[in-house]
C-alpha positions, 0 to 999 in steps of 0.5 A: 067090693066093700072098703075092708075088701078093697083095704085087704086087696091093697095090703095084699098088693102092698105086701107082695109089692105089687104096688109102691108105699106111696101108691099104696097110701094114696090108694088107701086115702083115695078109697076112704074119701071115696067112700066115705069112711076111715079105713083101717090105717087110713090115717097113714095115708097123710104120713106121706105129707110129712117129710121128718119126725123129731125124736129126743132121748138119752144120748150116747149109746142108747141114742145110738142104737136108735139110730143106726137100728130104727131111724136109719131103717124107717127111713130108708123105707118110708122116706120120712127123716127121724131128727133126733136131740138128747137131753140128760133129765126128764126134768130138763126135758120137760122144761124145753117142751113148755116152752116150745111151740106146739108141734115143735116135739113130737116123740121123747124117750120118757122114763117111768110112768110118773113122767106119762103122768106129768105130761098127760095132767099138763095136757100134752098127751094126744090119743094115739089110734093104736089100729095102726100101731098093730105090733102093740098086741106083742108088747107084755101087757102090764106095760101097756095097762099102767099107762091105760090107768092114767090116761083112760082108753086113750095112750099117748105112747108104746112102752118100749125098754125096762131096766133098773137103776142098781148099784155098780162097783169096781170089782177091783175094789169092792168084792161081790160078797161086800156088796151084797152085804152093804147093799145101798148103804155101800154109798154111805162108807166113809172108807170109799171117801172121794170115790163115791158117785151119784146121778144128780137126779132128786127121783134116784137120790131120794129113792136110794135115800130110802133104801138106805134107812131101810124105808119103803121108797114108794111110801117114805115115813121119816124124810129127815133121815132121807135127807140126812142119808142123801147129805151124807152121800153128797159129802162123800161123793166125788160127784153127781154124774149127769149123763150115762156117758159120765156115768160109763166114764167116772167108772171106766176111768176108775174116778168112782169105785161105786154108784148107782147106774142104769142097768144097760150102760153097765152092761155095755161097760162089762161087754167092753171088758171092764170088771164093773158088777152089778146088783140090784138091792130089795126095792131097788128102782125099777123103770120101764120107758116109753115113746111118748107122743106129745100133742100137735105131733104128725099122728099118721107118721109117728104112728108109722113109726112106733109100729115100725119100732116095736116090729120084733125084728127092730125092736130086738136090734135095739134092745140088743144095742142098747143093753135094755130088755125090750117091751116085747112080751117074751110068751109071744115073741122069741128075743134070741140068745143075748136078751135074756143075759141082760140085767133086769131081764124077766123070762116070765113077763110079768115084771113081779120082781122089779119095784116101780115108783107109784106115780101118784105118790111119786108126782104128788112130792115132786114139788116139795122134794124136787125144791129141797133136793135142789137146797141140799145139792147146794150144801143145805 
């Protein structure tokens, strides 16, 4: 019997569970040394060496859908411990990580591909064997070919939710035709004085910052009124939330009347029976997200695990929890009856009406904006 037979006769085995995971994984090491050879999914075979993942994300109620959908799951199944942090900024993320010892992170919930970008020209990207992430070929392909254009053949991640960060109001207070009208520059009204939110993020300030001297956010000519526009939202503002669970509470507690927030967690305020609207304005930011596996992470049990959460039947559990449109390509998977009320939510796949920021422009300013942002945060 050749390997692939022999590796076809396991999976079979495997399936009709003829044979336990451990014995299957050793099986399956045992004939590649053998042999010679790596058989498909031979990497897995290690995955048993190792006895938790770490995983790090947004909090609150996105963290939870993790949880209690995927971690919780994968390891009742394979025995392997999903330890989960929470961070509330990329940034702040990051910067744990460069301090970090190698191996120390293993999975983050990365948002947008600038960040992808970030982590693979600091060289924290691995190269994923996505032999073994077969569930990858239901993922919608843009998703997956704009983290191919940064990183060559290679990924280092699973696309995994998209969502956008819009504007949301108290409907007690602000009308849907007011919205529409206003769209962005709502946040710059001096008759919502003190019931004015923002997230404290220089990305979304300065995309907003665009919107509202109507500016191309991927391609800003004047930055002066940028941050004029960004100074005069900062005075008006009650203050900058930091986390979605600040967010969902400033609005339910009506603190704030309006600001920009993450689809998802507006959606779970209006599931709890709060009358909190949402619109997306033109060039409104559009982000997709990613499991991002960093360098010296356990490659045969993280790959175990990206597999398992991109598996329909886990990954719609988490959109479904979570408030977020999963990566799943809607041609090739049927997403039930709830995914498709979700804002931001493309029947079609192909993600043409959401605005994503361009990496290269967007990570070629950070330096420069991040640092003024951080002035004018402080009254500049």
């Amino acid at each position: 019997m050749d390997d692939t037979k022999r590796y076809e006769r396991l999976r079979e085995m495997y399936g009709n569970g003829d044979i336990g995971r451990r014995k299957f994984l050793g099986l399956l090491g045992a004939a590649g040394a053998a042999y010679g050879v790596q058989m498909p999914f031979g990497n897995m075979a290690f995955a048993q060496d190792v006895s938790q993942v770490r995983f790090d994300g947004w909090g609150g109620v996105v963290s939870e859908a993790f949880r209690e959908k995927a971690f919780d799951p994968f390891t009742a199944k394979t025995g392997i411990e999903v330890v989960d942090g929470t961070f509330g900024s990329g940034d702040e993320y990051l910067a744990r990580v460069k301090t970090a010892q190698e191996g120390e992170y293993n999975i983050a919930h990365l948002s947008g591909v600038f960040d992808y970008a970030r982590y693979h020209n600091l060289g924290y990207s691995t190269a994923l064997n996505t032999d073994n992430i077969p569930n990858l070929d239901l993922v919608i392909p843009k998703l997956v070919d704009v983290f191919r254009a940064v990183s060559g053949d290679a990924l280092s991640c699973v696309p995994y939710d998209y969502g956008t960060t819009g504007l949301a109001y108290n409907r007690k207070y602000i009308s849907d035709e007011e919205m529409k009208e206003q769209g962005a520059r709502i946040m710059l009204n001096e008759k919502y004085k003190g019931k004015i939110g923002g997230w404290s993020d220089w990305r979304t300030r300065i995309w907003y910052g665009a919107l509202q001297t109507d500016q191309d956010p991927n391609n800003i000519q004047d930055m002066d009124a940028v941050w004029d526009a960004i100074r005069t939202h900062r005075d008006l503002a009650l203050k900058y939330w930091g986390s979605g669970a600040e967010l969902m509470s400033l609005l339910a507690e009506e603190e704030i009347y309006v600001t920009e927030g993450w689809s998802g967690r507006i959606y779970a305020l209006q599931e709890q029976g709060h009358d909190i609207g949402y619109y997306d304005p033109p060039n409104g930011f559009g982000w997709q997200e990613c499991l991002f596996v960093i360098k010296g992470s356990p490659l045969g049990a993280v790959e175990e695990l990206l597999n398992f959460m991109l598996a329909p039947e886990t990954s719609i559990a988490v959109a479904e929890a979570q408030n977020y449109p999963p990566a799943l390509d809607p041609s090739k998977v049927d997403l039930g009856s709830k995914i498709p009320t979700l804002p931001a939510f493309d029947p079609s796949g192909k993600l043409d009406g959401l605005t994503f920021a361009n990496p290269d422009y967007w990570n070629g300013n950070e330096a420069e904006w991040s640092k003024m942002f951080g002035r004018v945060q402080k009254g500049y």
